[in-house]
C-alpha positions in Angstrom: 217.6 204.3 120.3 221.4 203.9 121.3 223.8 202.1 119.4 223.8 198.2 120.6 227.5 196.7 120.1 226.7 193.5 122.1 226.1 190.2 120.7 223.8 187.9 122.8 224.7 184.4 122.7 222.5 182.0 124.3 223.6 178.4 125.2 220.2 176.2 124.6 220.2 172.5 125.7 216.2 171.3 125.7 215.3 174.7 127.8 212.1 175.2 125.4 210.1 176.1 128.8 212.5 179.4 129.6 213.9 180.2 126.8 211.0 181.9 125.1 210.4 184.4 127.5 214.0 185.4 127.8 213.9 185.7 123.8 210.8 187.7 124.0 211.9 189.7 126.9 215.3 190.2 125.4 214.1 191.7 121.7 211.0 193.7 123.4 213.7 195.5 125.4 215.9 196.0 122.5 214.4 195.3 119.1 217.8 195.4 116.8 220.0 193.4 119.0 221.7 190.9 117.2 221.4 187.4 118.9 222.9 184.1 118.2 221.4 180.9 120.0 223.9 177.9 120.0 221.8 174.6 120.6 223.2 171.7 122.0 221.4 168.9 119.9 217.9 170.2 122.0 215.7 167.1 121.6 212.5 168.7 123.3 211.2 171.1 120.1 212.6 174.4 121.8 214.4 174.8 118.5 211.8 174.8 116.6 209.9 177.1 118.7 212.9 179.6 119.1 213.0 179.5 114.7 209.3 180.1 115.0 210.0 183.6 116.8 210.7 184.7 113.1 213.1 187.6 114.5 215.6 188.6 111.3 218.8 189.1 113.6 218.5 186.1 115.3 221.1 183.3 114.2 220.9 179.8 115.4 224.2 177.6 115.6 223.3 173.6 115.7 225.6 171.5 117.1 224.8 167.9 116.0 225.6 166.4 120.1 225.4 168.1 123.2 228.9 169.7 123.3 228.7 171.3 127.1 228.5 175.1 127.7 232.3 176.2 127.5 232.4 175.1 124.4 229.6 175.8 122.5 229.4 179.5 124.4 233.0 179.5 122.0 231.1 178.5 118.8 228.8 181.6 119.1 231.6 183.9 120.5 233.7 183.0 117.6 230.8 184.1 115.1 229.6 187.1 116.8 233.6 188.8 117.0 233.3 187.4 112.6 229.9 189.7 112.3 231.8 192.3 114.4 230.9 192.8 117.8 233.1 195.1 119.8 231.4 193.0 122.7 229.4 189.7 123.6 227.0 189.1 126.1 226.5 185.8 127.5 223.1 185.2 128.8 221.5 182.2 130.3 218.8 181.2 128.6 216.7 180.7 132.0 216.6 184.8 132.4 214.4 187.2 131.8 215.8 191.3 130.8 214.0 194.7 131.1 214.9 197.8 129.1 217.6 199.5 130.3 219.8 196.8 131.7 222.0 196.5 129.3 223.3 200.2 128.7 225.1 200.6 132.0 226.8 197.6 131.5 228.1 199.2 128.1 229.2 202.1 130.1 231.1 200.6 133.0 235.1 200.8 132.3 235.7 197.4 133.1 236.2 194.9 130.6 234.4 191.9 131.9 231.0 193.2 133.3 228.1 191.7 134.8 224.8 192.5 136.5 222.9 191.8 139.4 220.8 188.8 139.5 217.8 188.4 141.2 215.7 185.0 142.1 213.6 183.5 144.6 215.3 181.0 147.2 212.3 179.4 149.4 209.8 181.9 148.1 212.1 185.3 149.4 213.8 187.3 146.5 217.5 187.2 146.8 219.8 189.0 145.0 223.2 187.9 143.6 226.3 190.9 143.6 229.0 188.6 142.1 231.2 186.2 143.2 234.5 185.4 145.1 236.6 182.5 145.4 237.6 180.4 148.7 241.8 179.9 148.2 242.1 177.0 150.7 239.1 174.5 149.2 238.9 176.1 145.9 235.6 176.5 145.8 233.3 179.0 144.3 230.6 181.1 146.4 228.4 183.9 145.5 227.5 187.3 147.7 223.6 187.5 148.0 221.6 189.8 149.9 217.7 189.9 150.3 217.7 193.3 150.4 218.9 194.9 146.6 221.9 197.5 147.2 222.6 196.3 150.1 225.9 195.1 151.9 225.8 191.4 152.5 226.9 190.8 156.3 230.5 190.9 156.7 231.9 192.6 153.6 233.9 195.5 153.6 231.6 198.2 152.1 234.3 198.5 148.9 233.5 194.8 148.4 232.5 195.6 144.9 235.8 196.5 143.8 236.9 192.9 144.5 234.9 190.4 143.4 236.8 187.5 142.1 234.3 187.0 139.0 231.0 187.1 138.0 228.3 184.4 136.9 228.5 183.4 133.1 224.6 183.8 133.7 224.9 187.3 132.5 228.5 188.4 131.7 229.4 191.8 129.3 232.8 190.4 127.7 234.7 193.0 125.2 236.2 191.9 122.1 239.8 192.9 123.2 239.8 190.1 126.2 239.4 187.6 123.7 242.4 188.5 122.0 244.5 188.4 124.5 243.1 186.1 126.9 241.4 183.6 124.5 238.3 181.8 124.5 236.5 179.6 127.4 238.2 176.8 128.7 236.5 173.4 126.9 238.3 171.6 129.6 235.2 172.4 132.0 231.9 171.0 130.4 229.8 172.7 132.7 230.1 174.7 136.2 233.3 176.9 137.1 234.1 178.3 133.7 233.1 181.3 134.3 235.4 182.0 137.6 238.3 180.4 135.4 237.9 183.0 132.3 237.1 186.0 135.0 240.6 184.7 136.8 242.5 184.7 133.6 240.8 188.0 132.4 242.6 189.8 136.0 245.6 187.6 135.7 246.3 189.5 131.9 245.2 192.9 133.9 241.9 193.4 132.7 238.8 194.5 135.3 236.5 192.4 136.1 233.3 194.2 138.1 229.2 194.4 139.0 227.4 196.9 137.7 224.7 198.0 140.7 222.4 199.5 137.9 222.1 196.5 135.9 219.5 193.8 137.3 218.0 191.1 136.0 215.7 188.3 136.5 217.1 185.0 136.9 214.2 181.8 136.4 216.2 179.4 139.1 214.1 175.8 139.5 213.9 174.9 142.7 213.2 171.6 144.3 214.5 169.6 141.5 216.1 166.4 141.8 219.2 167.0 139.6 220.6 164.0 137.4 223.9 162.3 138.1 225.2 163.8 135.3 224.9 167.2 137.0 226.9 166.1 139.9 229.5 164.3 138.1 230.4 167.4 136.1 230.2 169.7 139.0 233.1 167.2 141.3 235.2 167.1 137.7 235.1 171.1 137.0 235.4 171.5 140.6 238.6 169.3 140.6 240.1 170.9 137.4 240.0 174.4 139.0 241.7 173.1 142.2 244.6 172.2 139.8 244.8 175.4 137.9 244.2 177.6 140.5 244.7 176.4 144.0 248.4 176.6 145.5 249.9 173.2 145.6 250.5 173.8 149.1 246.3 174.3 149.7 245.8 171.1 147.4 245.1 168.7 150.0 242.9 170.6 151.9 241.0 171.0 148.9 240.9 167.7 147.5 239.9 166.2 150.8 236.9 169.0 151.0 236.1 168.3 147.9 235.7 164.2 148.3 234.0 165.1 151.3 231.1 167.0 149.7 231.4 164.1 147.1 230.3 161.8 150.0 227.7 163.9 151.3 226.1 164.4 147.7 226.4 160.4 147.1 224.3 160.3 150.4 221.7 163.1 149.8 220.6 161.2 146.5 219.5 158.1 148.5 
């Protein structure tokens, strides 16, 4: 049994359906990890079923209103560096782990660590090797393969070495980050915190990187209508990275790409 120094911290928001298994997955693959679930005022008896799990090293944080994921991802960060961990893992509570993904993680040099992620995209397994950022509309786009270890079309083959961030679905953070770097930005409720803090993390001269050996499972719904809500927050966080990270001379390309896929999203829903 190695030594397990990671925390992880799951963000739960009336997930009762997925979270389960990726509990159950998580402690059959390593049975003293300590975890810490943050709910965000669930309203659909997944707390109660993640309390009836009875696992002793599990701690549940209960937030009395849905506070958005940057945020409450904070509140169980904050207590996990309190109970010492020398690193956290943030992990999506709509995955599913095997044994053994979490130790090469712990052994890559970099500081900000992720792994693979692998779903199914109109019934084909996909597989997800981090992401990079596009400087002229600000936007955010992953590097998928169907084909696990390969080189998706068009990359350099050192393309691992520079991946802008990767996906807060999964992400090995250590301790020393947070200290210098801060938390999560509560400015973004939900979507694009993830390249934000990876950004930062580089900015301060940390390494961010994928770690081939790791892979796991992620439970993506498909064919869902998604609530307003959804879009709303994904045109606002979209917005707030433009204006933290996009040149001001790139700006209004950006800002009229993004109204434009405003437009065509206003459209789709009718």
């Amino acid at each position: 049994q190695i030594l397990i120094v990671a925390y992880s911290q799951t963000i739960n928001f009336n997930n009762q359906k997925v979270i389960i298994p990726c509990l159950e997955s998580l402690i059959k693959a390593y049975p003293k990890i300590n975890i810490i679930i943050v709910d965000n005022a669930s309203t659909d008896g997944s707390l109660q079923s993640i309390i009836s799990l009875e696992y002793d090293r599990l701690k549940v944080v209960r937030n009395e209103r849905n506070l958005g994921f940057a945020k409450a991802v904070n509140k169980g960060i904050k207590l996990a560096l309190k109970q010492g961990a020398e690193a956290v893992l943030l992990l999506n509570p709509d995955t599913i782990v095997n044994s053994g993904f979490l130790e090469p993680l712990l052994a890559n040099p970099a500081e900000i660590v992720g792994p693979i992620l692998k779903f199914q995209r109109n019934g084909q397994w996909v597989y997800d090797f981090g992401g990079k950022i596009n400087w002229w509309l600000g936007r955010s786009y992953h590097l998928e393969n169907i084909h696990l270890g390969g080189v998706p079309a068009g990359h350099h083959p050192r393309w691992l070495m520079s991946i802008d961030y990767v996906s807060g679905c999964c992400m090995l953070i250590r301790k020393k980050v947070f200290g210098k770097i801060g938390f999560l930005n509560e400015r973004y409720f939900l979507f694009f915190e993830d390249p934000d803090f990876c950004l930062r993390a580089k900015k301060a001269g940390f390494k961010v990187a994928l770690e081939p050996k790791s892979v796991i499972l992620h439970r993506l719904s498909e064919g869902k209508a998604k609530p307003w809500r959804y879009f709303y927050h994904l045109i606002r966080s979209n917005l707030i990275f433009i204006n933290t990270w996009v040149p001001f001379y790139r700006r209004p390309i950006a800002y009229l790409y993004l109204w434009l896929l405003a437009f065509k999203m206003l459209l789709n829903r009718f």
